[in-house]
C-alpha positions as CSV (number, residue, x, y, z in Angstrom):
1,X,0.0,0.0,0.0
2,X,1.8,3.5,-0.4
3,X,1.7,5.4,2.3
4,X,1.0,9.4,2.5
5,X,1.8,12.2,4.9
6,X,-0.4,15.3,4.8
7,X,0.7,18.0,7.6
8,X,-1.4,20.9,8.2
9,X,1.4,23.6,9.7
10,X,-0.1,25.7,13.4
11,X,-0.2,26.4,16.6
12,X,-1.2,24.4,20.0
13,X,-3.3,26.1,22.2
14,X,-6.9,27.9,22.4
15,X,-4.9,31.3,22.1
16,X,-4.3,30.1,18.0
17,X,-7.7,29.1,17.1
18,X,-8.7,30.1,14.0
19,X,-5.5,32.7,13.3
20,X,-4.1,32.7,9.5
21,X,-0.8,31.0,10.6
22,X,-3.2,28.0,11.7
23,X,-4.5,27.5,8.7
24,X,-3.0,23.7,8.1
25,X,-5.0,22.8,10.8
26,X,-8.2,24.3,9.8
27,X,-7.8,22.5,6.2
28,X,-7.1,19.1,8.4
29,X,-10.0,19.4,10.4
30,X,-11.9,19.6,7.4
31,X,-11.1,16.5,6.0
32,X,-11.5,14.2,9.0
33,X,-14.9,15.9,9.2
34,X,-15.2,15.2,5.5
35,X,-14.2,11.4,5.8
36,X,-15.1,10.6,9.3
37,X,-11.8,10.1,10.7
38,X,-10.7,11.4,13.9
39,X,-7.7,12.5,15.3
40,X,-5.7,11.2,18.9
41,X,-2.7,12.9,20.4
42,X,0.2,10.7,19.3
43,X,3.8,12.1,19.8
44,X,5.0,15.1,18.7
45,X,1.4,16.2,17.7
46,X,-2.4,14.7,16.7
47,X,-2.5,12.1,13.7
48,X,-5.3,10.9,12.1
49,X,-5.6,7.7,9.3
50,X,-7.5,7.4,6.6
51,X,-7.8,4.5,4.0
52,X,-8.8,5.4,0.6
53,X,-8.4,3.5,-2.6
54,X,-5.3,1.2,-1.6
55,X,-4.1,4.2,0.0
56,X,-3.1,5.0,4.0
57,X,-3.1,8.7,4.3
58,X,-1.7,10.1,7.7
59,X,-3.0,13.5,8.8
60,X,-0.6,15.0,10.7
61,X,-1.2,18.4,13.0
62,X,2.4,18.9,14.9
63,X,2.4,20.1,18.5
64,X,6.0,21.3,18.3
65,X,4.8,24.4,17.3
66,X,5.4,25.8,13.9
67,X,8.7,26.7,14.1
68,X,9.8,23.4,15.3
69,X,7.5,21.6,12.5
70,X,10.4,19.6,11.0
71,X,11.0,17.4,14.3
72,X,7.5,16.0,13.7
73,X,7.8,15.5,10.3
74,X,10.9,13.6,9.8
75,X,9.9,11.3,12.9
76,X,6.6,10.3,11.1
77,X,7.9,9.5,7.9
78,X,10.6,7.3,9.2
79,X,8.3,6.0,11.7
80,X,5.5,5.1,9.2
81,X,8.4,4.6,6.2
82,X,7.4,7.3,3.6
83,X,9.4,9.0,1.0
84,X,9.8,12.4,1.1
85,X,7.5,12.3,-2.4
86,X,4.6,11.6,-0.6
87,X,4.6,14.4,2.2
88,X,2.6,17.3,1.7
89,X,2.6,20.1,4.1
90,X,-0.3,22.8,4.4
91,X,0.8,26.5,5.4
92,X,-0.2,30.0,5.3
93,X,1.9,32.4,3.0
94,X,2.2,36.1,3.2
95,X,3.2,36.1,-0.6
96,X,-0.1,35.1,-2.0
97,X,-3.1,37.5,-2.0
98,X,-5.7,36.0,0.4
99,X,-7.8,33.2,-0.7
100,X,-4.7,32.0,-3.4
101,X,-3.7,28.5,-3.2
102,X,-1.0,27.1,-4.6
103,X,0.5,23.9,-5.0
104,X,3.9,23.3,-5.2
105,X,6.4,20.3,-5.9
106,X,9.0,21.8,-4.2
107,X,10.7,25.2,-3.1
108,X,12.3,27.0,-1.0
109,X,11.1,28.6,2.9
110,X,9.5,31.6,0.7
111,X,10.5,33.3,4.9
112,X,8.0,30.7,6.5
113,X,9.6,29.6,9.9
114,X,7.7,26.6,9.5
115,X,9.5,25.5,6.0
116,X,12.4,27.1,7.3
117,X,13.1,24.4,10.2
118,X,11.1,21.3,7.9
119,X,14.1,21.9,5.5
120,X,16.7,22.1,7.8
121,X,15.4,18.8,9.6
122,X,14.7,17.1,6.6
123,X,18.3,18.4,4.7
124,X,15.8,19.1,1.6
125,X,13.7,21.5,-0.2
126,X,11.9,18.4,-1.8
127,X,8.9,17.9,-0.9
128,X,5.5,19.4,-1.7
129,X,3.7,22.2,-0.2
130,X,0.1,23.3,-0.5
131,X,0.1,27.6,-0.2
132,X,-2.8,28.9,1.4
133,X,-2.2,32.8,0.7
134,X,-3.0,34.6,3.3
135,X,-1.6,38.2,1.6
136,X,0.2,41.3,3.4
137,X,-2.5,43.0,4.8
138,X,-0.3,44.8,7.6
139,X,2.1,47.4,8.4
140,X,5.9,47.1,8.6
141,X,7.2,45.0,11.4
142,X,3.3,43.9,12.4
143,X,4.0,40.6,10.3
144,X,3.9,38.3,13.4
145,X,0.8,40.0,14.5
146,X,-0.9,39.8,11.6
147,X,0.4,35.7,11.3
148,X,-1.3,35.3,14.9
149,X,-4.4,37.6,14.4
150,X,-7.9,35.9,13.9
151,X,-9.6,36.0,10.1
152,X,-11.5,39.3,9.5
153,X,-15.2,38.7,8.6
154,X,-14.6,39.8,4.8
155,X,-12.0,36.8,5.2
156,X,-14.2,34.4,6.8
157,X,-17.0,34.9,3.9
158,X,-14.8,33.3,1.3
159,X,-12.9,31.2,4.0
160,X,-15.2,27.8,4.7
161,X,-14.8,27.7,0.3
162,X,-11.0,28.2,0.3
163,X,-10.8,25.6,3.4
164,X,-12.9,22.7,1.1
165,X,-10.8,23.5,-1.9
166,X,-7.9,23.0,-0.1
167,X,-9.0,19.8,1.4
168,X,-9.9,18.3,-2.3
169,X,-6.4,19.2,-3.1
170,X,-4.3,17.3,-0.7
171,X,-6.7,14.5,-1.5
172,X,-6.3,14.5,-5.0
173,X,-2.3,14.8,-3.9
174,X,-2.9,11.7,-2.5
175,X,-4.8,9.5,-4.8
176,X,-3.5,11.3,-8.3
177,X,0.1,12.5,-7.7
178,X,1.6,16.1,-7.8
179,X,1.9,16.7,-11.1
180,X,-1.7,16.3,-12.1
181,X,-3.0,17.7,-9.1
182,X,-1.0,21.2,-10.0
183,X,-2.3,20.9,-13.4
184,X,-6.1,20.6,-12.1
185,X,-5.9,23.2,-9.1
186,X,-3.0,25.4,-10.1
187,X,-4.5,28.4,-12.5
């Protein structure tokens, strides 16, 4: 059976609900609602399973914090024996306008702190990431504000649809492979 790892990138703890840099977990939550699949506090964060079409897709939502997202990462995928082809990680980025998603086969930290320590822990920048932009809308040296600051209601509007389209992506990551999933989400 090949084996997947989706990560959605955040923060533990009530005080990051629903902020823009916890937007990895919001697209996870989604899909175990989706799917009916639940997740349990493993270590180094909560993993959910799911089985789909000869497929075992492990939901991953790090409790090392975002900055420390790489520990959590390379322990599942040797733990569960997945090649770095198969991980997928879900992050907000400053760079796109909000609402943009973009899905990438590989790249660099684009400034994410998250991506920043992932390729440091994982020695590469190959692996795919799933963009959820988030845009710029804040004043010079307010960035980590804005990261931690909850989703304004214009944002929420269009937010619940981003948040679905997001979760159909990682799934189709899973069960139709990067390349075609970039060519059918990507415009």
């Amino acid at each position: 059976m090949n084996k997947y790892l989706i990560v959605g990138l955040g923060n533990i703890g009530l005080n990051y609900v629903d902020t823009r840099h916890n937007i990895g977990f919001n697209v996870l939550d989604r899909v175990a609602i989706n799917y009916n699949c639940s997740f349990s506090n493993q270590k180094y964060g909560d993993l959910a399973e799911l089985k789909l079409k000869g497929k075992i897709i492990y939901f991953l939502k790090p409790s090392t914090f975002m900055n420390l997202s790489g520990k959590a990462i390379n322990y599942y995928l040797h733990h569960f024996k997945i090649s770095l082809e198969n991980l997928l990680v879900i992050s907000d980025d400053l760079n796109l306008d909000f609402g943009i998603i973009k899905l990438r086969k590989k790249g660099g930290h684009g400034g994410h702190n998250g991506h920043k320590n992932i390729i440091e822990s994982l020695q590469s920048r190959s692996y795919s990431r799933l963009r959820f932009g988030i845009g710029k809308n804040f004043h010079e040296g307010k960035q980590v504000k804005y990261v931690l600051s909850k989703w304004s209601e214009e944002e929420k509007n269009i937010l619940e649809e981003k948040i679905e389209l997001s979760s159909k992506i990682i799934l189709h990551f899973a069960l139709s492979g990067v390349e075609y999933t970039m060519n059918h989400f990507n415009k």
